[in-house]
C-alpha positions in Angstrom: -20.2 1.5 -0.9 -17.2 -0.9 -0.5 -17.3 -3.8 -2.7 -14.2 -7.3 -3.2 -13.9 -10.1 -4.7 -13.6 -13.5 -3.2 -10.8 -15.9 -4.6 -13.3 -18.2 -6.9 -12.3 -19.3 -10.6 -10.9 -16.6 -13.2 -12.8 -13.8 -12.5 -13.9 -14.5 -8.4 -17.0 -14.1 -7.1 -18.0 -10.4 -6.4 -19.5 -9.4 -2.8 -20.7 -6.3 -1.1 -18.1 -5.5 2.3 -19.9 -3.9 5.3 -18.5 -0.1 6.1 -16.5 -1.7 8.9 -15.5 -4.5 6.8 -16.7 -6.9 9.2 -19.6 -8.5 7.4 -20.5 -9.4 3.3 -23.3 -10.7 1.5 -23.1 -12.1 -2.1 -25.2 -9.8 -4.4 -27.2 -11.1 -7.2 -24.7 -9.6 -9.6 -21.9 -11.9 -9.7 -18.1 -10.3 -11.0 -17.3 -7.1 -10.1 -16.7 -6.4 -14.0 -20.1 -7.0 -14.9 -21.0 -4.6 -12.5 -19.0 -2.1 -14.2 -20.5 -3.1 -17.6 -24.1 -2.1 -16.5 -22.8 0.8 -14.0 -26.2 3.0 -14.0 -28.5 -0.5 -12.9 -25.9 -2.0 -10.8 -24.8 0.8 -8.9 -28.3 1.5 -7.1 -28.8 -2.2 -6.5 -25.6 -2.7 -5.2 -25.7 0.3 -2.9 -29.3 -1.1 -1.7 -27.6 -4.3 -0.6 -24.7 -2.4 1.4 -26.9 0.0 3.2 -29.4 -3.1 4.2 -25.9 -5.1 5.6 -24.7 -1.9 7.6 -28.3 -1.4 8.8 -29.0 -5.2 10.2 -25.5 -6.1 12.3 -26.6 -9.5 12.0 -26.7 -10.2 8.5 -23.8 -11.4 6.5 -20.7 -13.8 7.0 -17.5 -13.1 8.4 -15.7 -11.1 5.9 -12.1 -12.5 5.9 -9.3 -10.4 3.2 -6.8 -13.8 3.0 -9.5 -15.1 0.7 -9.9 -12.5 -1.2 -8.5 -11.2 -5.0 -7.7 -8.4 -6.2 -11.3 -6.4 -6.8 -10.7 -6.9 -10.6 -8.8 -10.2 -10.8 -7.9 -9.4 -14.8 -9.0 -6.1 -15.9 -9.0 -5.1 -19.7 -6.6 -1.9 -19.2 -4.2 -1.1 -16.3 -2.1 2.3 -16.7 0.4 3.8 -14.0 0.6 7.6 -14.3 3.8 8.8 -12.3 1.4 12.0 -11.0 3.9 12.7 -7.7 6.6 14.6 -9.4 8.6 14.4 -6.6 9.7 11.0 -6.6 10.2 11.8 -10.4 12.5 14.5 -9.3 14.3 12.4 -6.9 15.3 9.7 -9.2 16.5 12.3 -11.9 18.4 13.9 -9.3 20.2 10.7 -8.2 20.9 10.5 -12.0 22.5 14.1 -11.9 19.9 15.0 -14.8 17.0 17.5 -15.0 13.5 16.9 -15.5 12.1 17.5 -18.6 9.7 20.7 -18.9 7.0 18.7 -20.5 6.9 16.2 -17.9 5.1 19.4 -15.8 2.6 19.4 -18.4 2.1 16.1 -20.1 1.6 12.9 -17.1 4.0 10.0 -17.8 2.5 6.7 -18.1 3.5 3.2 -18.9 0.9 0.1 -19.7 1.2 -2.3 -17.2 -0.2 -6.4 -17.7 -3.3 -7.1 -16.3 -4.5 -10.1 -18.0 -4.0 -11.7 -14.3 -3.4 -9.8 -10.7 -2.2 -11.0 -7.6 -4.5 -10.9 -4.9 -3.8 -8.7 -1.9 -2.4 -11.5 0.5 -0.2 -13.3 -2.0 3.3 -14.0 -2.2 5.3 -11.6 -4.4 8.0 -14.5 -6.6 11.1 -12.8 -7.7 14.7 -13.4 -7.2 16.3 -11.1 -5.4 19.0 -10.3 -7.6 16.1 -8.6 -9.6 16.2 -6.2 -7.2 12.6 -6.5 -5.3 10.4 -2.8 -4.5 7.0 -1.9 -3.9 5.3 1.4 -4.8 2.2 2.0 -2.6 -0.7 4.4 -5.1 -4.2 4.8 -5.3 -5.5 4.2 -8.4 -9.3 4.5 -9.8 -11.4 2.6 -11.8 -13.5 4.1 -15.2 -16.6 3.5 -16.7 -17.2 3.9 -20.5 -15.2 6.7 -22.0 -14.9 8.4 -25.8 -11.7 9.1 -27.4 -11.2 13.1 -26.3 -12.9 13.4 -22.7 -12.4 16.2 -20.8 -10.6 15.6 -17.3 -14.2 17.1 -16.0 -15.8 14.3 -18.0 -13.3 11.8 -16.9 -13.4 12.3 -13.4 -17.2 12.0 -13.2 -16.1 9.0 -15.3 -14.8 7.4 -11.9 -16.5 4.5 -10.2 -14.5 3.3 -7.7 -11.5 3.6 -5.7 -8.8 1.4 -4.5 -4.9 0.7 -3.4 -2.3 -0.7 -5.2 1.3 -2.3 -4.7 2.8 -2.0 -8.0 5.5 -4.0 -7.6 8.6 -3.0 -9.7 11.9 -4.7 -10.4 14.7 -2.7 -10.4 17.2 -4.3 -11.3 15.6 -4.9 -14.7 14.5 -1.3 -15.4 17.7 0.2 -16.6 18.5 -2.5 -19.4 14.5 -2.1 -20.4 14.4 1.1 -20.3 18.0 1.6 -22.6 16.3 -0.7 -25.1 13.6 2.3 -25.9 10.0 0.0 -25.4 9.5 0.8 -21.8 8.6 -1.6 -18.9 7.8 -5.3 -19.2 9.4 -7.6 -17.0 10.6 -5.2 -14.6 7.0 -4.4 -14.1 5.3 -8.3 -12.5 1.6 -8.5 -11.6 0.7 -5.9 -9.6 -1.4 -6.1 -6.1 -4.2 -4.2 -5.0 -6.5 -3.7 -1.7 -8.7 -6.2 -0.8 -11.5 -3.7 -1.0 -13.0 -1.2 -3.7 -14.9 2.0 -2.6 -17.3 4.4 -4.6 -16.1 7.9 -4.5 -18.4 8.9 -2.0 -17.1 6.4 0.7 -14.3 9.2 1.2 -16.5 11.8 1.7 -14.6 15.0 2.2 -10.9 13.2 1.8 -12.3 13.1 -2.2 -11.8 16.4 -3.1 -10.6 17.9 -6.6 -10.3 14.2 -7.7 -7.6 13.4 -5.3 -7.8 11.5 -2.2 -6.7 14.0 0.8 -5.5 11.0 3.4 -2.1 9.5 3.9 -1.1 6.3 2.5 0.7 4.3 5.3 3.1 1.5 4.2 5.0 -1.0 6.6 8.3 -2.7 6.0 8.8 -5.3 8.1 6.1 -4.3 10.6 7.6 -1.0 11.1 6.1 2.3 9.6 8.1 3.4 6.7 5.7 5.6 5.4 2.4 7.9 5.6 2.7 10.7 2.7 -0.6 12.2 2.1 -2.1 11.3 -1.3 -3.4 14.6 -1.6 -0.2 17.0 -1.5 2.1 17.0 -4.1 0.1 15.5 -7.4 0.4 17.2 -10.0 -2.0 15.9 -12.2 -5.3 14.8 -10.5 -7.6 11.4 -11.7 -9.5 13.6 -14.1 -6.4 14.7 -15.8 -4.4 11.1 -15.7 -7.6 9.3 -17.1 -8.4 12.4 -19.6 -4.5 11.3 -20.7 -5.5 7.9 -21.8 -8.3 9.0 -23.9 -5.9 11.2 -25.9 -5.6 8.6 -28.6 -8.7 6.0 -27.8 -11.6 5.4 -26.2 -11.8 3.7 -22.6 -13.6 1.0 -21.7 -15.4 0.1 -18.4 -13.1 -1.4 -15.8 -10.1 0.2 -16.8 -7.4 1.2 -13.7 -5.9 4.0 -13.7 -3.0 4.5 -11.4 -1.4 7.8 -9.5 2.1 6.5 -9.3 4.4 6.4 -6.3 2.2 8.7 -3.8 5.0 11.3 -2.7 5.4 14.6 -0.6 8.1 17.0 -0.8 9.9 17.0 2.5 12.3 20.3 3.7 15.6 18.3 3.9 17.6 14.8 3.2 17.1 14.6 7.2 13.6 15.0 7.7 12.7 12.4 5.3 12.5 9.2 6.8 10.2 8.2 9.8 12.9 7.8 12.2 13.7 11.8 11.4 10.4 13.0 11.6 9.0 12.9 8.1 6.8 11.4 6.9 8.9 8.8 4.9 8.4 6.8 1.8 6.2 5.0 -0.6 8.6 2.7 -2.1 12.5 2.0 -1.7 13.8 3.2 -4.2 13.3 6.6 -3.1 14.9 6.3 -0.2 18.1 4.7 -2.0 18.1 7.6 -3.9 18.2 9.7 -1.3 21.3 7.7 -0.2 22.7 8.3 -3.1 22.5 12.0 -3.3 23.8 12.5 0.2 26.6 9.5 0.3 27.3 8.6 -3.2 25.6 5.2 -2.8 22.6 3.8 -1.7 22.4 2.0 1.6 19.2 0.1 2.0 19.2 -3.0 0.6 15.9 -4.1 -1.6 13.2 -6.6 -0.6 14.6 -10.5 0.3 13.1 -13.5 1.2 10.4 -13.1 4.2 10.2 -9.4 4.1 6.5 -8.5 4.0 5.3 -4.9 3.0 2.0 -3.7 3.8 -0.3 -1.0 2.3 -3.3 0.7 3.9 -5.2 3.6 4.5 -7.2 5.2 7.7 -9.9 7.5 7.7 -9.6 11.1 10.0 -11.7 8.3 12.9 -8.6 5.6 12.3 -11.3 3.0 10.5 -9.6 1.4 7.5 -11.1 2.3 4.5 -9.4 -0.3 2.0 -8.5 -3.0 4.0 -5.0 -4.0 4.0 -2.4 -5.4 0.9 -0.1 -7.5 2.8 2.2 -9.0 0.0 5.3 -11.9 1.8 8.1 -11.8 -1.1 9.1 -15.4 -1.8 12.1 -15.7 -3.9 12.4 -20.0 -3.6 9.9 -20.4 -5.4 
């Protein structure tokens, strides 16, 4: 089933989307999170309201993503895994320095903030001197989980599904980083799809607790990217969720993300769109490119006006997520 959240005090108002996203209907349960805090009675009523709207075209209103939050407007735990070690590679690369064996072994994670979201139409506020990126993932969302799960138990730990732009600052990241806590500021509220889907939405394309579809991002309204989700993670859902429960236990609602969705491509040249690859989730990879081949990176970061957008199509071309369409504003 696909369920969002409409834009309506702290925690919005939770509704059930139609398969075509066309059509909602408010169900009786009102936040997405309480949802999430009674999974095994929600879920069945919840899926008994979205198979009555796709069954009667007529019920619903018009369902309409601008007014829409982010699925979870706050959520009590948000963690990034950086499960593409390709882009991982890339930067290290750019660095002249090797990847660390363990990082083949162990995921890398960081803790992102997510007392409050923005909402998958909103304005991104940064300066630009702060040097402005997205990163297009897919991320999931856990039920209850005890301290030591299995990645089997964790994965059929996972309720839903979304799409995230986690939008990163570069220009902060290296003097964070050198300081030895990790990211903070270079890390602003992330953004993620207007819609939520239960694993079973995907059908086949959820395999092995991956999502087997590429990720398309625009820059600009031009394609810059469509790697496939699928190819090239190293660590699956089961295993980045079974991560976090290392040291504690994990509570319902928590997000786990994939990091920077990345393929391996054959050469420098058949990266990028334009050269028939199948490009990039974010821009710093390309700038590293850049940097391997010329010495410097060429493409500037995100200014004023520029709008990235995030999606993903089924094998039939129907948009499964809906769309994040983030405008960066830095005159704020």
């Amino acid at each position: 089933m696909k369920l969002a959240t409409l834009k309506q005090g702290r925690d919005g108002r939770l509704i059930v989307v139609s398969r075509d996203l066309s059509r909602y209907v408010q169900p009786e349960i009102t936040t997405l999170q309480a949802a999430l805090d009674d999974w095994d009675a929600a879920e069945p009523a919840l899926k008994a309201v979205y198979d009555d709207l796709n069954a009667n075209p007529a019920k619903g209103e018009a369902f309409d993503p601008e007014k829409c939050h982010s699925p979870l407007p706050r959520a009590y735990q948000w963690a990034d895994g950086s499960a593409y070690l390709n882009h991982v590679e890339l930067v290290r690369k750019a660095r002249n320095s090797e990847v660390p064996e363990s990082f083949y072994e162990d995921p890398l994670m960081y803790q992102g903030g997510s007392d409050k979201f923005i909402g998958p139409r909103d304005e991104i506020l940064a300066k630009p001197e702060w040097g402005i990126d997205f990163e297009a993932e897919v991320v999931v969302v856990t039920g209850d989980l005890q301290q030591g799960a299995t990645p089997e138990e964790a994965a059929k730990a996972i309720r839903l599904i979304m799409l995230v732009n986690d939008v990163s600052l570069r220009g902060l990241i290296p003097a964070e980083l050198a300081k030895g806590f990790g990211f903070f500021q270079s890390k602003p509220a992330s953004a993620f799809s207007p819609i939520a889907v239960t694993p079973d939405e995907l059908g086949d394309a959820w395999k092995d607790s991956k999502v087997h579809l590429p990720l398309r991002v625009k820059l600009n309204n031009k394609l810059f990217g469509f790697p496939n989700a699928g190819q090239d993670m190293t660590f699956n859902f089961g295993q980045l969720v079974a991560h976090v429960t290392k040291t504690r236990d994990v509570g319902a609602g928590a997000i786990i993300g994939s990091g920077t969705v990345s393929n391996k491509q054959d050469n420098l040249y058949g990266s990028s769109v334009e050269n028939g690859g199948v490009g990039y989730c974010c821009l710093a990879e390309v700038r590293m490119y850049e940097t391997i081949e010329s010495g410097k990176p060429q493409t500037p970061f995100m200014d004023h006006g520029d709008v990235v957008e995030v999606e993903m199509l089924d094998k039939d071309g129907n948009n499964i997520f809906g769309t994040i369409i983030n405008k960066v504003n830095t005159q704020y």
